[in-house]
C-alpha positions as CSV (number, residue, x, y, z in Angstrom):
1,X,-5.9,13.6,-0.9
2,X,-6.2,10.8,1.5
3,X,-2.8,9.2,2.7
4,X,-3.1,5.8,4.3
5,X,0.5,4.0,6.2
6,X,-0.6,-0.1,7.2
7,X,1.7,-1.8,9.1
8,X,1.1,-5.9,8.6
9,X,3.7,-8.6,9.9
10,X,3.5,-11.9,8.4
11,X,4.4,-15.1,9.5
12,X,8.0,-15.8,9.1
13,X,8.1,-18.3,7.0
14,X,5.9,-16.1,4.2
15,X,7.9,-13.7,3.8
16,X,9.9,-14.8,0.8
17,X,6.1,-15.4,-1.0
18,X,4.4,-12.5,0.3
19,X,7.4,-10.6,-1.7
20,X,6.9,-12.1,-4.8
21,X,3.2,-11.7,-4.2
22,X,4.0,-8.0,-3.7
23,X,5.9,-7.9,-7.0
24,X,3.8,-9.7,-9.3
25,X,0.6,-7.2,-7.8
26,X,2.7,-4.2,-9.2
27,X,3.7,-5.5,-12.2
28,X,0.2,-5.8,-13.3
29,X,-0.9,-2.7,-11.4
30,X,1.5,-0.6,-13.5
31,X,0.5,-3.0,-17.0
32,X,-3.3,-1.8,-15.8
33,X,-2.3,2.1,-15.0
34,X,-4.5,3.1,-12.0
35,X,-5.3,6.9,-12.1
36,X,-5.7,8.9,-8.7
37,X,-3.4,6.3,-6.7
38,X,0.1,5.9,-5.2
39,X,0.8,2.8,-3.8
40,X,4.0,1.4,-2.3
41,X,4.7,-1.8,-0.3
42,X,7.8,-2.1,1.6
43,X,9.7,-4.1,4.3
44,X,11.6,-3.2,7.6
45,X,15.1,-4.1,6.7
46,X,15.5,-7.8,9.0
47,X,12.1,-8.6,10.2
48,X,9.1,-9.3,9.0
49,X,6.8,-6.2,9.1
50,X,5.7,-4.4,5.7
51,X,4.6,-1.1,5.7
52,X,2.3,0.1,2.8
53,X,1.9,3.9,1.8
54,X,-1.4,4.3,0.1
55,X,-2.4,7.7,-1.6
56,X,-5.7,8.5,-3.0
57,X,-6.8,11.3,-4.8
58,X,-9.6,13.2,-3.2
59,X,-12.9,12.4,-4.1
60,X,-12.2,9.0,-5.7
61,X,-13.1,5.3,-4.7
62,X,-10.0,3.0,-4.2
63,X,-9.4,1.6,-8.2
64,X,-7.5,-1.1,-6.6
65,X,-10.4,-2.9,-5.8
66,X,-11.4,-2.9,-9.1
67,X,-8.4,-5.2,-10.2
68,X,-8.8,-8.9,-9.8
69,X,-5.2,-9.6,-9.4
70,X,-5.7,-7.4,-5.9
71,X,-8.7,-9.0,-4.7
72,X,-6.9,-12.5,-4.9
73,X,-4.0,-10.9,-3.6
74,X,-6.1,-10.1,-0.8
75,X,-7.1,-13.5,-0.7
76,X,-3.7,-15.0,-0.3
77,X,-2.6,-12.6,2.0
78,X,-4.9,-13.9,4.9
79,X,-2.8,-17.1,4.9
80,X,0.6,-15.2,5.6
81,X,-0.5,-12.7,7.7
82,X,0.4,-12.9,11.7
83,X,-2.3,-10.9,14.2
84,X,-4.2,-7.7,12.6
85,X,-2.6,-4.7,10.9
86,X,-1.9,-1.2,12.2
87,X,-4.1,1.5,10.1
88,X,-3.1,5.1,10.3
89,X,-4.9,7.7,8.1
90,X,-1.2,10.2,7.4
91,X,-1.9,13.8,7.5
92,X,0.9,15.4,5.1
93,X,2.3,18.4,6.0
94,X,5.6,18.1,4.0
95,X,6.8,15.9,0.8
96,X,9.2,16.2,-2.0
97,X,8.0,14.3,-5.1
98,X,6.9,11.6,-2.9
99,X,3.3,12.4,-2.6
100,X,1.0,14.5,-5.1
101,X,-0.4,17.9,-4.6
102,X,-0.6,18.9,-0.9
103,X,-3.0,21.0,0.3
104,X,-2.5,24.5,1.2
105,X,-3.1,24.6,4.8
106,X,-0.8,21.4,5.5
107,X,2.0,22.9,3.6
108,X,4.8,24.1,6.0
């Protein structure tokens, strides 16, 4: 399992359309039903960073970019965005229910 946390501020005034944009991306993510993913998008209460959780189950390629809802997402998303986003691959060594399987060894 591969767990993936991006940090992305946009541009102030996109913040209203980048969360509708977020919310019609899901909508059809869960009408298509991606296998071997979790995927959540959130925001830091009063300001405007969002910070994505990505899961991937091992040994898969990411689905998402099979969808061409995401890739346009994508697309509109360089227009809101504001500087580079923060990518950190997650090493898991505790959930409950809010990622899938853990491995052994990260288990604590």
């Amino acid at each position: 399992m591969s767990v993936v946390m991006v940090r992305q501020k946009v541009k102030d005034g996109s913040i209203e359309e980048g969360e509708a944009a977020v919310r019609d991306l899901f909508a059809t993510l869960d009408r298509v039903g991606l296998e071997g993913v979790r995927y959540a998008s959130t925001r830091v209460v009063d300001t405007s960073t969002f910070v994505i959780l990505l899961e991937l189950a091992d040994g898969i390629e990411d689905p998402r970019l099979a969808v061409p809802e995401y890739q346009q997402f994508l697309e509109r998303l360089k227009g809101w965005v504001d500087g580079p986003p923060v990518i950190e691959q997650l090493d898991v060594v505790g959930t409950y229910k809010l990622f899938g399987a853990q491995r052994e060894e990260s288990a604590v």
